[in-house]
mmJSON file of the N, C-alpha and C atoms, coordinates in Angstrom:
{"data_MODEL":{"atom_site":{
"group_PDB":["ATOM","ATOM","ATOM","ATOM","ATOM","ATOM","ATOM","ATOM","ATOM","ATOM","ATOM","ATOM","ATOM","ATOM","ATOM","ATOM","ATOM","ATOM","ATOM","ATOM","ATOM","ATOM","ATOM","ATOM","ATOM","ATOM","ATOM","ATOM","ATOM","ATOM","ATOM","ATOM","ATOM","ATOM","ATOM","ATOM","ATOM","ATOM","ATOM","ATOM","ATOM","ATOM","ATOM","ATOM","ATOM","ATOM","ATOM","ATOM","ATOM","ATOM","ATOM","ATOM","ATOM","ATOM","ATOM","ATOM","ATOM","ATOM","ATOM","ATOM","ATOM","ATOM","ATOM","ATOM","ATOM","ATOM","ATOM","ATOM","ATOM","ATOM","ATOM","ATOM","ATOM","ATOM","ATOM","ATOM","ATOM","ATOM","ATOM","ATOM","ATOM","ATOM","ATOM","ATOM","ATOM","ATOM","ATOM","ATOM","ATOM","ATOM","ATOM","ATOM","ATOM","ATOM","ATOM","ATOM","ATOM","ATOM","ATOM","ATOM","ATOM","ATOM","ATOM","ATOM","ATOM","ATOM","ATOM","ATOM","ATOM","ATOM","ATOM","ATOM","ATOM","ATOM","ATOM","ATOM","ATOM","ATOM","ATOM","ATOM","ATOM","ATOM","ATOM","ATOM","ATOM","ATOM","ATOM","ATOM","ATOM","ATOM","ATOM","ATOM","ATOM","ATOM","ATOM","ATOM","ATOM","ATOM","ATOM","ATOM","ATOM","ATOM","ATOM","ATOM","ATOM","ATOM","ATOM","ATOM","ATOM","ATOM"],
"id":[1,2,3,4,5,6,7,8,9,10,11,12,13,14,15,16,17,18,19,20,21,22,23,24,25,26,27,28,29,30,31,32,33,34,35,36,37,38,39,40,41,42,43,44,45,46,47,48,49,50,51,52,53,54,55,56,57,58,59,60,61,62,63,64,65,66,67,68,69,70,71,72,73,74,75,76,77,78,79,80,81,82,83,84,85,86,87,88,89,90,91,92,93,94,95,96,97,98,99,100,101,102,103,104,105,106,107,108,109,110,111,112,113,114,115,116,117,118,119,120,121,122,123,124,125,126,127,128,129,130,131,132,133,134,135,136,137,138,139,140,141,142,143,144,145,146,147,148,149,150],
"type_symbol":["N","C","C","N","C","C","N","C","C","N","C","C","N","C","C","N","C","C","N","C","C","N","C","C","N","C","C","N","C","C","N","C","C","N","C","C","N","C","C","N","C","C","N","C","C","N","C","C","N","C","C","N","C","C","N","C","C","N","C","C","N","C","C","N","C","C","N","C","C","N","C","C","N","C","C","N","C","C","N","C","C","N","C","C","N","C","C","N","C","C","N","C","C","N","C","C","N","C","C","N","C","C","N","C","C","N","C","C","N","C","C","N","C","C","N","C","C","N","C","C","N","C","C","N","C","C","N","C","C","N","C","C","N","C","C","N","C","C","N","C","C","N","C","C","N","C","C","N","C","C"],
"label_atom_id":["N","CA","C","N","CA","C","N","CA","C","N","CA","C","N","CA","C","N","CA","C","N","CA","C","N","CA","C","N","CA","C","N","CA","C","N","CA","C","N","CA","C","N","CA","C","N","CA","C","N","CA","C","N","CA","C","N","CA","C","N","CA","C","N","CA","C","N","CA","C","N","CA","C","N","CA","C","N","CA","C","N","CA","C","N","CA","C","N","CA","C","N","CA","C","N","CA","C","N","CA","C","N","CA","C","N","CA","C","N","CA","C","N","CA","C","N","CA","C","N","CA","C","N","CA","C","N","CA","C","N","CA","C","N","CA","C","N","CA","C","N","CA","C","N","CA","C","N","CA","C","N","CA","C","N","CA","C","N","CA","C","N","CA","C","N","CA","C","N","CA","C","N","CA","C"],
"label_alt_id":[null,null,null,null,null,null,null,null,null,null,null,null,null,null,null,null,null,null,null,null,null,null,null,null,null,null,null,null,null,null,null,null,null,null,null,null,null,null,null,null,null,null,null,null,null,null,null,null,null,null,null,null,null,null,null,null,null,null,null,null,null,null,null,null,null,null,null,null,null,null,null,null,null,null,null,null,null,null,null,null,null,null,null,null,null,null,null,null,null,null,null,null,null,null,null,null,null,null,null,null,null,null,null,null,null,null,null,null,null,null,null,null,null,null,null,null,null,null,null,null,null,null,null,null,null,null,null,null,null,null,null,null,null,null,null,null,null,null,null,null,null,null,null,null,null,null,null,null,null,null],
"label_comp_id":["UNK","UNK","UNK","UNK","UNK","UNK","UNK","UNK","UNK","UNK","UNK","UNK","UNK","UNK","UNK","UNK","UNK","UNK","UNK","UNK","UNK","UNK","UNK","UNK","UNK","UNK","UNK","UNK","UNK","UNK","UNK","UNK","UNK","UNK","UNK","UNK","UNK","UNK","UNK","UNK","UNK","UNK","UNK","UNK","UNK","UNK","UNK","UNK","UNK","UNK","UNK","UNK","UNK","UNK","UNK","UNK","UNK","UNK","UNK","UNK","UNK","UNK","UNK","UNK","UNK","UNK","UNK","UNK","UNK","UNK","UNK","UNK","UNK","UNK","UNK","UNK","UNK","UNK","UNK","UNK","UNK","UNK","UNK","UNK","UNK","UNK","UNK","UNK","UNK","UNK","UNK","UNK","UNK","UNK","UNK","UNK","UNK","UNK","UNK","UNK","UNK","UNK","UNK","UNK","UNK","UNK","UNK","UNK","UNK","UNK","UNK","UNK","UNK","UNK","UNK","UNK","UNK","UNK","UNK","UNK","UNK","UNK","UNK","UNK","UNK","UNK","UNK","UNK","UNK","UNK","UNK","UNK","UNK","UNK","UNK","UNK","UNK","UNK","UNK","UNK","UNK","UNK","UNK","UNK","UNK","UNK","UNK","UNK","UNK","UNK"],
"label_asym_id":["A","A","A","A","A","A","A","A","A","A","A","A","A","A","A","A","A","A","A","A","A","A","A","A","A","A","A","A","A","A","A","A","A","A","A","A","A","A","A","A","A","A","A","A","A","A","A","A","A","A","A","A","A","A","A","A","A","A","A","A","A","A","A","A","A","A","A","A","A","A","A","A","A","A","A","A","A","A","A","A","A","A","A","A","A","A","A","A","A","A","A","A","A","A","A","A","A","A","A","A","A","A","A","A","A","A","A","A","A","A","A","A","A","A","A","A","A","A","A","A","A","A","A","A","A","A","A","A","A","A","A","A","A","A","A","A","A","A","A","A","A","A","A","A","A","A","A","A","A","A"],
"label_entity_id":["1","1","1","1","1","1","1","1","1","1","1","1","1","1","1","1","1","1","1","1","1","1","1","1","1","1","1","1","1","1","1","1","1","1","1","1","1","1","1","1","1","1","1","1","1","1","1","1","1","1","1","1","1","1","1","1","1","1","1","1","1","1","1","1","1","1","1","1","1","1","1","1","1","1","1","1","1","1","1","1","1","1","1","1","1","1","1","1","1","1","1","1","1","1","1","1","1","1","1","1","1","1","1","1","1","1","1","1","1","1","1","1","1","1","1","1","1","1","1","1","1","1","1","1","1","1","1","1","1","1","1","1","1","1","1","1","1","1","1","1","1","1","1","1","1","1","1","1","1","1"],
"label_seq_id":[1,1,1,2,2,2,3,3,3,4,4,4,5,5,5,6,6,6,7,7,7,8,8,8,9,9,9,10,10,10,11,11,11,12,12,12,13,13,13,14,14,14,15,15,15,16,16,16,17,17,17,18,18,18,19,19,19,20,20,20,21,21,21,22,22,22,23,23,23,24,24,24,25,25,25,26,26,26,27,27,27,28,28,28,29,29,29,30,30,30,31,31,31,32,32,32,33,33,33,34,34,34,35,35,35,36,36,36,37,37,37,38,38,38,39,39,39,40,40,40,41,41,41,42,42,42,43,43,43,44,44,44,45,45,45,46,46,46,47,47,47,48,48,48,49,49,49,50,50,50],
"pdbx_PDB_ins_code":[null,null,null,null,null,null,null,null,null,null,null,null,null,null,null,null,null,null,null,null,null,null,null,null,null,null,null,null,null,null,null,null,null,null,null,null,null,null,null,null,null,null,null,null,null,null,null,null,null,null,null,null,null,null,null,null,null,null,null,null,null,null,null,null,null,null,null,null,null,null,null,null,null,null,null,null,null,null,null,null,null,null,null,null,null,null,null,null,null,null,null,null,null,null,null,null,null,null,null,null,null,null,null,null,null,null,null,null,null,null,null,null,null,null,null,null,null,null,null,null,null,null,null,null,null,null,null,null,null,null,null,null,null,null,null,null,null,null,null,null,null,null,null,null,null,null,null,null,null,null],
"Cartn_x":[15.596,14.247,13.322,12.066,11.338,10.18,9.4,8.097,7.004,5.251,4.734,4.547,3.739,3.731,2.803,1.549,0.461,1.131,1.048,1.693,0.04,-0.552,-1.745,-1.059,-1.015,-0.78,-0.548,-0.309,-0.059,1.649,2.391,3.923,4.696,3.908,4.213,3.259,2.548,2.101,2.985,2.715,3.537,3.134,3.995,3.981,3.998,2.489,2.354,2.765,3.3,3.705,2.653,2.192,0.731,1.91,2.563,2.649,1.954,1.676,0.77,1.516,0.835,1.308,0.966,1.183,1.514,-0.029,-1.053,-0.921,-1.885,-1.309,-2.167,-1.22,-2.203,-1.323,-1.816,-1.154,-1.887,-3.271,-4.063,-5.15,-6.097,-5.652,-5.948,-6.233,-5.562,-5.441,-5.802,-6.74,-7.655,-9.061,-9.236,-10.712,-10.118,-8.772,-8.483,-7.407,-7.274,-6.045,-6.688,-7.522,-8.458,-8.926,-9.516,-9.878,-8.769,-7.24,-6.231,-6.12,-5.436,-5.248,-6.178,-7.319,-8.367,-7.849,-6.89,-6.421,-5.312,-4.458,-3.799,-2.194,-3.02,-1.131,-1.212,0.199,1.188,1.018,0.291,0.252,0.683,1.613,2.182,2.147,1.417,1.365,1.886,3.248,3.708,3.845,3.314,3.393,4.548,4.704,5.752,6.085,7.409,7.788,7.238,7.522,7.132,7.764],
"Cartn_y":[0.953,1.347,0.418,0.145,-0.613,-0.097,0.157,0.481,-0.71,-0.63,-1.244,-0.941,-1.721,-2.455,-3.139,-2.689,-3.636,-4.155,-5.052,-6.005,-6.468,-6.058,-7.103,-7.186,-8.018,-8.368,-9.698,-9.511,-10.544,-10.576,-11.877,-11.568,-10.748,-11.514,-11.292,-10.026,-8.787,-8.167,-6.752,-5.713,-4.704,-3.97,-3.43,-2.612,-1.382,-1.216,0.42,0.759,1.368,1.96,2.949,2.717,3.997,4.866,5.637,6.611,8.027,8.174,8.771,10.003,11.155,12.126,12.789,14.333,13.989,14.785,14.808,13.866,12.724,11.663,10.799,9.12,8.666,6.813,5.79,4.483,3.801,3.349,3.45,3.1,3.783,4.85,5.964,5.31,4.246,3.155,1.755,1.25,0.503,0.408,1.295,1.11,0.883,1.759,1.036,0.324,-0.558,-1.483,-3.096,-3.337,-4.372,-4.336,-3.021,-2.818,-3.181,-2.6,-2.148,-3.502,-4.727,-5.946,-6.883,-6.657,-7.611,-7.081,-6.124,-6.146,-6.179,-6.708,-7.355,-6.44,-5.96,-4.829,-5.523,-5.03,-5.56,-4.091,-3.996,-2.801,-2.588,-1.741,-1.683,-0.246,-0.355,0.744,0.789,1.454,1.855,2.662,2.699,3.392,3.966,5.612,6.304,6.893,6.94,7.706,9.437,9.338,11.212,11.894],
"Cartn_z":[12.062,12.31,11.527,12.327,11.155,11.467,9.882,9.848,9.622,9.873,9.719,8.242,7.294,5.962,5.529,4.573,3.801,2.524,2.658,1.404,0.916,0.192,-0.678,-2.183,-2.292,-3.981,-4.387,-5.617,-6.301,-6.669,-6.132,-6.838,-7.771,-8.631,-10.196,-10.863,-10.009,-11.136,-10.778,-11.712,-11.264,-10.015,-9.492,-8.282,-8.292,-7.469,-6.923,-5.735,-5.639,-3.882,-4.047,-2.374,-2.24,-0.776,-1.138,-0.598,0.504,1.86,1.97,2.67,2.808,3.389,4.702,5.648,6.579,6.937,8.015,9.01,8.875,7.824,7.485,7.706,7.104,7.762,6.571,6.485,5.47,5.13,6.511,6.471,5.124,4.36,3.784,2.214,1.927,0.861,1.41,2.503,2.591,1.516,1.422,0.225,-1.086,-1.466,-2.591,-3.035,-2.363,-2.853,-2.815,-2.459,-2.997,-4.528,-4.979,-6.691,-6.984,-6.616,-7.697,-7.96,-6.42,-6.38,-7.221,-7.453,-8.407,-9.801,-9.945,-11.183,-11.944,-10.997,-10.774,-10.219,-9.599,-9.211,-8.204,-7.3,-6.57,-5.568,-4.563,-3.38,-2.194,-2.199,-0.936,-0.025,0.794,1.532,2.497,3.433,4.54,5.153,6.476,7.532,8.033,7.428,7.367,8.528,9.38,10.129,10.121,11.527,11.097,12.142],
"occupancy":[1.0,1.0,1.0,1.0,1.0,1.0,1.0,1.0,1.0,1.0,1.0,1.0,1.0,1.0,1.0,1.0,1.0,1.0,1.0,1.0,1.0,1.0,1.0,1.0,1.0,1.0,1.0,1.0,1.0,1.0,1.0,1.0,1.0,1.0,1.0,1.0,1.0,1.0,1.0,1.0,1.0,1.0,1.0,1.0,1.0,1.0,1.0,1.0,1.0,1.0,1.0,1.0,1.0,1.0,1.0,1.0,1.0,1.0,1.0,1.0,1.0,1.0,1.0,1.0,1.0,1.0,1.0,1.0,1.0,1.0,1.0,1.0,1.0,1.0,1.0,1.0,1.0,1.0,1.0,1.0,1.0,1.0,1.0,1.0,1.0,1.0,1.0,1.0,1.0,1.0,1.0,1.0,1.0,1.0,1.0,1.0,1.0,1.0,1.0,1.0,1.0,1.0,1.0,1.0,1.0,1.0,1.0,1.0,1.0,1.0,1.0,1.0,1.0,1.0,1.0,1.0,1.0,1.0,1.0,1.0,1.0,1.0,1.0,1.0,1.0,1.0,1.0,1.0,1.0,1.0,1.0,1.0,1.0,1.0,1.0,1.0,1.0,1.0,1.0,1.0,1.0,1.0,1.0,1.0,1.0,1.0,1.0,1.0,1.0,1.0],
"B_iso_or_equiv":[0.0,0.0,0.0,0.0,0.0,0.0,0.0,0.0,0.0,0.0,0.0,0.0,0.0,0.0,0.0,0.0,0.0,0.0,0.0,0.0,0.0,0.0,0.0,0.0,0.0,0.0,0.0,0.0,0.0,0.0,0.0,0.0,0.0,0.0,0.0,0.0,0.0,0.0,0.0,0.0,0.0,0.0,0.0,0.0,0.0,0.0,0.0,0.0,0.0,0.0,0.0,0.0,0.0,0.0,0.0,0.0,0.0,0.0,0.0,0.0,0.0,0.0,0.0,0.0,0.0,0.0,0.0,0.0,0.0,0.0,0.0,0.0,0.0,0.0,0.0,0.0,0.0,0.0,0.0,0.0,0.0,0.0,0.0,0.0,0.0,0.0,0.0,0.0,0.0,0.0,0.0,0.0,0.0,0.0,0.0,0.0,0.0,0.0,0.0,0.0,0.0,0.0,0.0,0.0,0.0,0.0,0.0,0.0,0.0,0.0,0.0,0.0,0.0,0.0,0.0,0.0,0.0,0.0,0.0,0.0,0.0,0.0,0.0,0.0,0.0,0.0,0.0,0.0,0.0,0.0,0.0,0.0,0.0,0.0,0.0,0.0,0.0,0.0,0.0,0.0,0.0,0.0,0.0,0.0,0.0,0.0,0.0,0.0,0.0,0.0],
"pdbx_formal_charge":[null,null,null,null,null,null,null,null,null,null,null,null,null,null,null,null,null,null,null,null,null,null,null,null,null,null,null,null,null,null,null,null,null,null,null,null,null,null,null,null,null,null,null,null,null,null,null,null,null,null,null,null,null,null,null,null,null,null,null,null,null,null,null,null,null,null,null,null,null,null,null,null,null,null,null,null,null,null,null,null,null,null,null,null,null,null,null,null,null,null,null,null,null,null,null,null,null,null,null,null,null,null,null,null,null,null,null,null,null,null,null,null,null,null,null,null,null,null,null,null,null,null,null,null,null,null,null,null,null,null,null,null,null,null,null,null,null,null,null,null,null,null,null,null,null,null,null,null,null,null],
"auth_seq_id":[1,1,1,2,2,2,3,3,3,4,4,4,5,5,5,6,6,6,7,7,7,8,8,8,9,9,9,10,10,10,11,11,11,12,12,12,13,13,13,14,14,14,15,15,15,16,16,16,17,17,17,18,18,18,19,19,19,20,20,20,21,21,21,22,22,22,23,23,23,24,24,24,25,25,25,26,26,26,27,27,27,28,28,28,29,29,29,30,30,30,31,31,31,32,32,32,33,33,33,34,34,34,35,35,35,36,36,36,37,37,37,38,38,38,39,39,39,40,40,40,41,41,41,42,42,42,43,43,43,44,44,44,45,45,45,46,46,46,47,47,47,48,48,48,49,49,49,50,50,50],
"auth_comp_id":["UNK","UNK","UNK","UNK","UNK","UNK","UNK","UNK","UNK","UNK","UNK","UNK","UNK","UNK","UNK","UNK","UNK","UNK","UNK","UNK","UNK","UNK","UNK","UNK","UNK","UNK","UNK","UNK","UNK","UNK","UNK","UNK","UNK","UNK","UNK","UNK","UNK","UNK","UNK","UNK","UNK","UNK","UNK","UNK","UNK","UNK","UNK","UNK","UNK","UNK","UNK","UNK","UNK","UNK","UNK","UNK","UNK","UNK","UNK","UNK","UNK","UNK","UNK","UNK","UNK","UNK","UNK","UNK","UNK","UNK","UNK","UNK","UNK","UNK","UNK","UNK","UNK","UNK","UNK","UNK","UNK","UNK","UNK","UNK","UNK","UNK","UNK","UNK","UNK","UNK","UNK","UNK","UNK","UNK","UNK","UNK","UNK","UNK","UNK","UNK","UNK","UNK","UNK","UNK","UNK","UNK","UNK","UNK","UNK","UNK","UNK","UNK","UNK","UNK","UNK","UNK","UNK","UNK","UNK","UNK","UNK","UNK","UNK","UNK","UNK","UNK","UNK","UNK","UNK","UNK","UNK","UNK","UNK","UNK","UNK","UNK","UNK","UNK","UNK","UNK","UNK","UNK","UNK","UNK","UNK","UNK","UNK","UNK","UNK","UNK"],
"auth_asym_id":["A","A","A","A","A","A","A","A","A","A","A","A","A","A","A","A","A","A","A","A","A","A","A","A","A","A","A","A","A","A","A","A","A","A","A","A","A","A","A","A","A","A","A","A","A","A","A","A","A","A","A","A","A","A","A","A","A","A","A","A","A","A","A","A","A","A","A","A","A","A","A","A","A","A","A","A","A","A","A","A","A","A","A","A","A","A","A","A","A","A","A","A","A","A","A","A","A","A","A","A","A","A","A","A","A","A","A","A","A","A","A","A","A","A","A","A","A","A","A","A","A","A","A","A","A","A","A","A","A","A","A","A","A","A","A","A","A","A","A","A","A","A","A","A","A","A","A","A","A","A"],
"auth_atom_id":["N","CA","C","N","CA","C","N","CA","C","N","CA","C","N","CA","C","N","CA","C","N","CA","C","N","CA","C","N","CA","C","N","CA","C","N","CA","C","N","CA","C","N","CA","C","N","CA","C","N","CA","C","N","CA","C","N","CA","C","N","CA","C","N","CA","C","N","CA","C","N","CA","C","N","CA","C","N","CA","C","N","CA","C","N","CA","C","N","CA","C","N","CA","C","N","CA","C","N","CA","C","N","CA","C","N","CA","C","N","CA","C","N","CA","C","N","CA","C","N","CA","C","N","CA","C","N","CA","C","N","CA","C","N","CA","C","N","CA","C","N","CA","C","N","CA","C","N","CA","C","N","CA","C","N","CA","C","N","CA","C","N","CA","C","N","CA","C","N","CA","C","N","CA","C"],
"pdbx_PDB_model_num":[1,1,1,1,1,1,1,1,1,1,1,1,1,1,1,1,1,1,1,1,1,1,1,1,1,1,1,1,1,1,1,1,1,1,1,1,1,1,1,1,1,1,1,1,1,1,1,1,1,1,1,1,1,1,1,1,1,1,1,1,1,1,1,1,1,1,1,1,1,1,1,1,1,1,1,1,1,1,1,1,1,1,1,1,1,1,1,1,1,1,1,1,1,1,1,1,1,1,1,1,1,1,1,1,1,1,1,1,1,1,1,1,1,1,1,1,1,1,1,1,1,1,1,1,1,1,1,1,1,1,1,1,1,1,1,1,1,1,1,1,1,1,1,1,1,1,1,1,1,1]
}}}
């Protein structure tokens, strides 16, 4: 199975997984994963089966 996947980050900084719940989608961590990324985390949000 493959899901879709926002990768914004930087390689090397640590990683947040943005997790979202149900009946919601990644779009939900669009407003903030630009701040987190200017500070240098690593964001990944995916579009979870349901």
């Amino acid at each position: 199975m493959r899901i879709h996947h926002l990768d914004d980050s930087l390689a090397d900084g640590p990683l947040l997984p943005c997790f979202h719940g149900q009946p919601a989608w990644r779009y939900l961590y669009c407003t903030m994963i630009l701040p987190l990324v200017r500070r240098g985390m690593r964001d990944i949000a995916p579009d979870l089966t349901g």
